[in-house]
C-alpha positions in Angstrom: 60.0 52.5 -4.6 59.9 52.4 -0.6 57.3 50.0 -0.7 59.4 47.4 -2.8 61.4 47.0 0.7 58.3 46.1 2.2 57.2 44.0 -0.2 60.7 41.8 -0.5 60.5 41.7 3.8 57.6 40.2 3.2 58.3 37.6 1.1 61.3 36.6 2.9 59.1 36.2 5.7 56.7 34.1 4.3 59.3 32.0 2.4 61.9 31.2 5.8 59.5 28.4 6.2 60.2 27.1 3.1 63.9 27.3 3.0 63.7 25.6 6.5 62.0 22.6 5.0 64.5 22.3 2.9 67.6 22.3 5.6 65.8 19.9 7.3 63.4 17.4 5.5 63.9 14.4 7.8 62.7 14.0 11.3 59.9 16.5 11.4 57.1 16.5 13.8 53.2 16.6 12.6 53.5 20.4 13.9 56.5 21.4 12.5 54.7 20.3 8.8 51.5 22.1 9.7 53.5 25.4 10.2 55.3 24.8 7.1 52.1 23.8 5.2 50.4 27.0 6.8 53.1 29.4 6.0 53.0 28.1 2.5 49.2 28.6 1.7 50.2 32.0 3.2 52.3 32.8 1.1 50.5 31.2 -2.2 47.4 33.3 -0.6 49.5 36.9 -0.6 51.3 36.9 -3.3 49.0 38.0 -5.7 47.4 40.2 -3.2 51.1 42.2 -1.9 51.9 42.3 -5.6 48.3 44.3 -6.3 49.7 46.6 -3.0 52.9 47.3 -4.7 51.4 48.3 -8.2 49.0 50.6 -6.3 51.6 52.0 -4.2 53.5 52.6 -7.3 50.3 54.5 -9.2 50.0 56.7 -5.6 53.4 57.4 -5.1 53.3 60.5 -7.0 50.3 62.0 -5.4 50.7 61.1 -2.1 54.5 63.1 -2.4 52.6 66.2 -4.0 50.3 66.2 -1.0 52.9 66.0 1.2 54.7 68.9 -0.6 52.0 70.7 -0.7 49.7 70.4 2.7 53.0 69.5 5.4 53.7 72.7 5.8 50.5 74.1 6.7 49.8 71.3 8.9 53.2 71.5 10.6 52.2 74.9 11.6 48.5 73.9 12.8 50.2 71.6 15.4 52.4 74.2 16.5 49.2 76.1 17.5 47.1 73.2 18.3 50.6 71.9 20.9 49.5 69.2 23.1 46.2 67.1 21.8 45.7 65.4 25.4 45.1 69.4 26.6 41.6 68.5 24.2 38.7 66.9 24.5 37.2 64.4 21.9 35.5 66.3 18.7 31.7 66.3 19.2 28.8 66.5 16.6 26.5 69.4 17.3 23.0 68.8 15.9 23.3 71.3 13.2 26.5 69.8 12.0 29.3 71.6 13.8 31.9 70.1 15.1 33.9 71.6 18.4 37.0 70.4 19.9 37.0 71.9 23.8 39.9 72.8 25.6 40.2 70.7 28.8 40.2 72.7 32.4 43.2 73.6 34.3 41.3 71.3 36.5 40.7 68.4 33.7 44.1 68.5 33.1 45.5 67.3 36.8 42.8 64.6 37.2 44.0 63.6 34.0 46.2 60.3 34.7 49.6 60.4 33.2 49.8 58.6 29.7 50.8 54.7 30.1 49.3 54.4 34.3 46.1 53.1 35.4 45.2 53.6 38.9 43.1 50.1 39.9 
């Protein structure tokens, strides 16, 4: 159902060409009718294939509510113990198979730059 909404946003997207062609059929320039001949081999392109995404969407809607239902709960609470994800390191592959998330230094943690700065 949500996904109709994307779906018909879509479309209207990919048709505005279209009904712009139409408003205005005289006078256009060679690269005003390549977008409009672009935008409509999109469109004839992704129709079939953003009508394939909707009937999926459709046939996963119900399981991907269950699991939502059913697993958002426990991993609400694993992020209220995990907190802050920057205060980690990457996962890394042990050689027999385990995988460790470290905890970064009170150290690692100030020579950290703030999120969105890069010092050149």
């Amino acid at each position: 159902m949500k996904y109709r909404h994307l779906i018909l946003a879509l479309s209207l997207a990919l048709s505005a060409p279209a009904l712009a062609q139409e408003a205005e059929d005289e006078g256009r320039s060679l690269m005003e009718e390549g977008a409009r001949l672009f935008w409509e081999g999109i469109r004839r392109e992704m129709g079939p294939a953003l009508e394939e995404f909707q009937d999926r969407a459709e046939e996963m809607e119900p399981a991907l509510r269950q699991f939502v239902e059913e697993m958002g709960p426990a991993l609400r609470d694993l992020m209220d113990q995990v907190g802050d994800l920057s205060a980690y390191h990457a996962p890394e592959v042990l050689p027999n198979g385990d995988i460790i998330i470290r905890r970064k230094t009170p150290q690692e943690m100030r020579d950290t730059p703030p999120e969105g700065e890069i010092e050149l």
